[in-house]
Every structure is written in C-alpha cells, then in structure tokens.
C-alpha positions in Angstrom: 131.9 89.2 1.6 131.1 91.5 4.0 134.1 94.0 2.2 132.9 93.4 -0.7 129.4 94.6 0.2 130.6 97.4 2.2 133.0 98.9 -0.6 130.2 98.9 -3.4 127.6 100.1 -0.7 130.2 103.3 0.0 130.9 103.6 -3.9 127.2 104.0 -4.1 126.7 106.6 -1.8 129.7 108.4 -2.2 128.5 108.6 -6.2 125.1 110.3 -4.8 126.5 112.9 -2.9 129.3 114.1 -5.7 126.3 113.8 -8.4 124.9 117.1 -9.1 121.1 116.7 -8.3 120.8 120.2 -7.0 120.7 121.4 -10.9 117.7 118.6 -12.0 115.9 120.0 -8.8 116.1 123.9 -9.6 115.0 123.2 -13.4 111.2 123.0 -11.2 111.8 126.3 -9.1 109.9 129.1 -9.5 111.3 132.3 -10.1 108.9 134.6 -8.3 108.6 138.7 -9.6 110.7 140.3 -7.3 110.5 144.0 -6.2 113.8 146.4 -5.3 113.6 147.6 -1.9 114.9 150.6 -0.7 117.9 149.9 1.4 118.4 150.8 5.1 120.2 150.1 7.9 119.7 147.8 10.5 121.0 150.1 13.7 120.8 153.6 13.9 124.3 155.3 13.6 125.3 158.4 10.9 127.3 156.0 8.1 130.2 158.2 7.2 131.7 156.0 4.5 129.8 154.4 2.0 130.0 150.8 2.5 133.6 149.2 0.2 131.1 146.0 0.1 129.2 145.7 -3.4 126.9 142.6 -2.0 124.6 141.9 -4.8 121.0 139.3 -4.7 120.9 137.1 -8.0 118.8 134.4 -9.0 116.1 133.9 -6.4 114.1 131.2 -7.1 111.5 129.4 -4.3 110.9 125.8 -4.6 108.1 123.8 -2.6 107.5 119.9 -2.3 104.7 119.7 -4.5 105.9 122.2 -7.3 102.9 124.5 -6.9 104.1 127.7 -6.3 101.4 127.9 -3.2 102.9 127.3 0.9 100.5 124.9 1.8 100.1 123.4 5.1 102.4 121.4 6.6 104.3 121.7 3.4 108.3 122.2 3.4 109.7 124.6 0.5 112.7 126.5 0.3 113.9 129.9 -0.9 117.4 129.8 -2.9 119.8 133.2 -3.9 122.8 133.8 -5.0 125.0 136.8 -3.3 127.6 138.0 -5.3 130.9 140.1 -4.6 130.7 142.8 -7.0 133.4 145.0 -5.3 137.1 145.1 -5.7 137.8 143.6 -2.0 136.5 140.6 -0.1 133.7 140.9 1.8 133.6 139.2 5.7 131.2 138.4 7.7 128.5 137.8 5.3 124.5 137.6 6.8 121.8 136.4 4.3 118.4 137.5 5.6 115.3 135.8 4.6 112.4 136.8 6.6 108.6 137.6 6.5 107.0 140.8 6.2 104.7 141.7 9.0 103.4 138.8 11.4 102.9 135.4 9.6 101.6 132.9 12.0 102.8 128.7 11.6 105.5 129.2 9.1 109.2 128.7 10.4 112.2 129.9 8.5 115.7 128.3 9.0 118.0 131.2 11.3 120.2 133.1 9.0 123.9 131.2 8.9 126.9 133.8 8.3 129.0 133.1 5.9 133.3 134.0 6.5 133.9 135.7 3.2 133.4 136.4 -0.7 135.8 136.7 -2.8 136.1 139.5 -4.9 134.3 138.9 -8.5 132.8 135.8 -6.7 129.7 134.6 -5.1 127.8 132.2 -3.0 124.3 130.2 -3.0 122.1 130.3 -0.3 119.2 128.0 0.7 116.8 129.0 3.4 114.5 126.1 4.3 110.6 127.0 5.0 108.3 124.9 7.2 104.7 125.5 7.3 102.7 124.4 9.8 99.8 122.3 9.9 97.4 124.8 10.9 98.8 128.0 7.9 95.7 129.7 6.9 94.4 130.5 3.3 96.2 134.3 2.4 99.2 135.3 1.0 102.7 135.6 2.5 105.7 138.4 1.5 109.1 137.3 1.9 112.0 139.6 2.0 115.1 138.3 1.0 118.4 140.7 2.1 122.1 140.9 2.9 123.7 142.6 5.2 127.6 143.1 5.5 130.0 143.1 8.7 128.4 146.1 9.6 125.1 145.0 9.8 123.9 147.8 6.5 121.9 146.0 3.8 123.0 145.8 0.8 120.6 144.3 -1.3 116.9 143.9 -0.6 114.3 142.2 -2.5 110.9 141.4 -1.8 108.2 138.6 -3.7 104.7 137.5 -3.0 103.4 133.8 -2.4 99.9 132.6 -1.8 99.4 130.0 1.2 96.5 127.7 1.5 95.2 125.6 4.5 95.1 121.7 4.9 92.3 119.4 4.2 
C-alpha cells in the first residue's frame, strides 16, 4: 500500500512542476511604462570596439502578491524580463541587473545570477524576486532593470516607476 500511495503521491507532484502555471500567473502582471536609458559603462576604460553582443530587454512585467501594482509592506513581488540575443554570435557571461534608483530603505532585491550563455537569435527569462520590509514608507520607488555583457558594458537599460505604501 505504501507503493501504491507513494507512486500516485510522486505522479501528483511531478504533474505540478511540468504543468505550466508560470503562464496563468503572468496573465495578472503588470506591464509598467518603461523609459530608455542612456547606456554606459560600468568601469571606466576607452571601449575600442563596439560591443559584438546585441543584448536586448523585452517584456518587463512586475507582479506583486496582492495584484495591486503598489509595493506594500511586508509584501513579496517580483520583476520578470526577457533578454534576447539579437546578434550573430553567442553571448557569455550574461548579468541581469535589477536595482533601485537612489537609496530605497526596507526593500531587498534578489543578487543578480549570471547566466553561461545565449544563443544567437535566442533568449532567456529572468525573475528577480522583491521583498519589502515591514516598516517601507508611503512614496514611490524607480527600478532599473539592465544587462550587462562579459565585459561588464550595458547593453540595455530600462527604467519604471512604482508607488509603495506603508502597513497598517
């Protein structure tokens, strides 16, 4: 009985993780108005080539718990891109950059998680998870959502704007 029980259990939640939620649960997200942002480099050395890497941002969307389109406190949300190979060579070495701008106090972003390589013509999806704390005050937050190639040189910037509210 016991293998009986254990093979229907797995079957179960094998079935869960190959079904694809992650569509049902983006159908919610918010699409926020992004702006273009001017690219620039991350150290400060003369470039001499142009970079052979045509990185792309696509499709950012933000999703929080409550489907609200406000960070509120002690609320978890997430911020979700696509980067996309536009070039004729694979990229390596691939850092997505989601980060606030200026000094936001009590609202954690997950560290940045480089991805090995894009194919050529291909692309990737990217979740960055958002925490904010219990003590967030009322305002408004600007994220800046990048990526940067082996070299460290942004490729693709975008910025959006989200309000935050404080707890009860």
């Amino acid at each position: 009985i016991g293998n009986i029980v254990g093979t229907i259990a797995g079957a179960a939640i094998g079935n869960a993780l190959t079904a694809p939620r992650q569509e049902q649960i983006e159908e919610d997200a918010y699409i926020p108005e992004v702006r273009e942002v001017r690219v620039q480099k991350y150290k400060k050395q003369p470039q001499v080539q142009p970079p052979i890497s045509q990185l792309k941002l696509r499709k950012i969307r933000f999703i929080d718990d409550n489907r609200s389109h406000v960070i509120d406190a002690g609320e978890n949300s997430k911020i979700i891109f696509e980067i996309m190979n536009e070039g004729r060579n694979p990229v390596y070495n691939v850092v997505p950059v989601v980060e606030t701008v200026g000094k936001v106090k009590h609202l954690g972003i997950s560290p940045s998680v480089m991805i090995e390589e894009i194919l050529p013509g291909e692309g990737i999806r990217y979740t960055a998870s958002i925490h904010a704390g219990e003590r967030l005050k009322d305002g408004e937050v600007t994220f800046r959502v990048a990526v940067a190639d082996e070299n460290g040189v942004i490729c693709d910037s975008q910025e959006f704007t989200l309000p935050t509210q404080r707890g009860n």
